[in-house]
C-alpha positions as CSV (number, residue, x, y, z in Angstrom):
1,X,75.9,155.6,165.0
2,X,78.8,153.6,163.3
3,X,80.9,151.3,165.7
4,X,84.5,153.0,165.9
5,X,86.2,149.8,165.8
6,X,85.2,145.7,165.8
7,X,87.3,143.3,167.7
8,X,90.5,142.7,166.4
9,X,89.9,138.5,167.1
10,X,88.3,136.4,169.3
11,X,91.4,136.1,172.4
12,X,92.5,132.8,173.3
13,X,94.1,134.0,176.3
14,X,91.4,133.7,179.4
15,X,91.6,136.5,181.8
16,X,91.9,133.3,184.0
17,X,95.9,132.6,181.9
18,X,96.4,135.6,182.4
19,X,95.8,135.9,186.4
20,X,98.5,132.5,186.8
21,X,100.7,133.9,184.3
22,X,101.4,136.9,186.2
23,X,101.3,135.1,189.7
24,X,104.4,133.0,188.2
25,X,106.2,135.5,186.6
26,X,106.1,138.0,189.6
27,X,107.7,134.6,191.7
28,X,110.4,134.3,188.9
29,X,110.9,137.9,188.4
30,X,113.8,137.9,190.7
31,X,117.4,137.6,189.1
32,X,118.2,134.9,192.1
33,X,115.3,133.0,191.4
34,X,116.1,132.8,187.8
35,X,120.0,132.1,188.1
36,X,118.5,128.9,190.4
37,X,116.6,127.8,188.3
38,X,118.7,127.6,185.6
39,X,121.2,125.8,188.1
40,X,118.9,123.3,188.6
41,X,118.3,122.8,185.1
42,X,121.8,122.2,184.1
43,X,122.4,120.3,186.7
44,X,124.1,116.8,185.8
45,X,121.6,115.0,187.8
46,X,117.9,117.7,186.8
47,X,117.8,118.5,190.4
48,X,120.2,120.4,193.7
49,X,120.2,120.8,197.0
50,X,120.7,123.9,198.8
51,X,124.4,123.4,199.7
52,X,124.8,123.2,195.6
53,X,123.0,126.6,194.7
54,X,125.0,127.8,198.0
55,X,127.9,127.5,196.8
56,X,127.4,128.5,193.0
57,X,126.0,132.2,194.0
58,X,126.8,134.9,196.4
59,X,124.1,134.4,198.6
60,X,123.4,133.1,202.3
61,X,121.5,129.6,202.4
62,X,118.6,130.9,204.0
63,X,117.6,133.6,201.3
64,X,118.4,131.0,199.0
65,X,116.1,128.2,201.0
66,X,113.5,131.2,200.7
67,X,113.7,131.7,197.1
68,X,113.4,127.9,196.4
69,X,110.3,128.2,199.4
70,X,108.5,130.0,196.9
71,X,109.3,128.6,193.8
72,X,107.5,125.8,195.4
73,X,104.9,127.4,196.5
74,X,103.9,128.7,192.9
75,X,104.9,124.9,191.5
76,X,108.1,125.8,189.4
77,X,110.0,123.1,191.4
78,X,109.4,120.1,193.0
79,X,111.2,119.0,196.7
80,X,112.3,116.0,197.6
81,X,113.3,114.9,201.3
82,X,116.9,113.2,201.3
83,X,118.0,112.1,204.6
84,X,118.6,115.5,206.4
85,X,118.7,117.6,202.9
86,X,115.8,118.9,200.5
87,X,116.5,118.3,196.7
88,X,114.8,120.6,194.1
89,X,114.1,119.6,190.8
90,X,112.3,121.3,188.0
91,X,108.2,121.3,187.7
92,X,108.4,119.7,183.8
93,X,104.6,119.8,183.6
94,X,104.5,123.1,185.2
95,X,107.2,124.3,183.0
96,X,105.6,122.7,179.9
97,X,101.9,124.5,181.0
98,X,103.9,128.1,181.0
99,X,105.7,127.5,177.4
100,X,101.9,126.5,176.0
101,X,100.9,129.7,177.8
102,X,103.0,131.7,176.0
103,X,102.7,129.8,172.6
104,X,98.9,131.1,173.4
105,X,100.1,134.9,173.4
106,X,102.6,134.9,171.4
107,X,101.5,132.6,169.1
């Protein structure tokens, strides 16, 4: 019996990726979440506090202290104690391990 088909390549996407690909992009796949982020990013100074984001969106501080919870939980941002606020800032190297990620896919 003749194989039906041989292996299209040899993946260099480990089932591994793939597993911490999906756990980040189920915590981003949140318009909120996304619309922070992108407020952090274009920040003047790369990073926010909550009273920033607060009063950027249409939504109460404490969803949007649990959105930047778990965007710190999966390392898309890093927190930084200032006096009585927390500052967020962007996760570069975690940012920069998701775009290789995807150069991997979607080569």
């Amino acid at each position: 019996i003749t194989e039906c088909c041989s292996p299209v390549a040899t993946p260099h996407f480990t089932s591994t990726d793939a597993d911490n690909l999906a756990r980040v992009l189920k915590a981003i796949a949140e318009p909120a979440r996304l619309q922070i982020l992108n407020l952090i990013r274009v920040s003047e100074t790369d990073d926010a506090c909550v009273c920033d984001i607060t009063d950027s969106l249409n939504l109460s501080q404490p969803t949007i202290s649990y959105h930047l919870k778990k965007m710190v939980e999966i390392g898309l941002l890093k927190m930084e104690k200032r006096g009585y606020w927390n500052w967020y800032s962007i996760n570069d190297e975690q940012l920069a391990g998701l775009q290789k990620i995807f150069a991997t896919v979607l080569p």
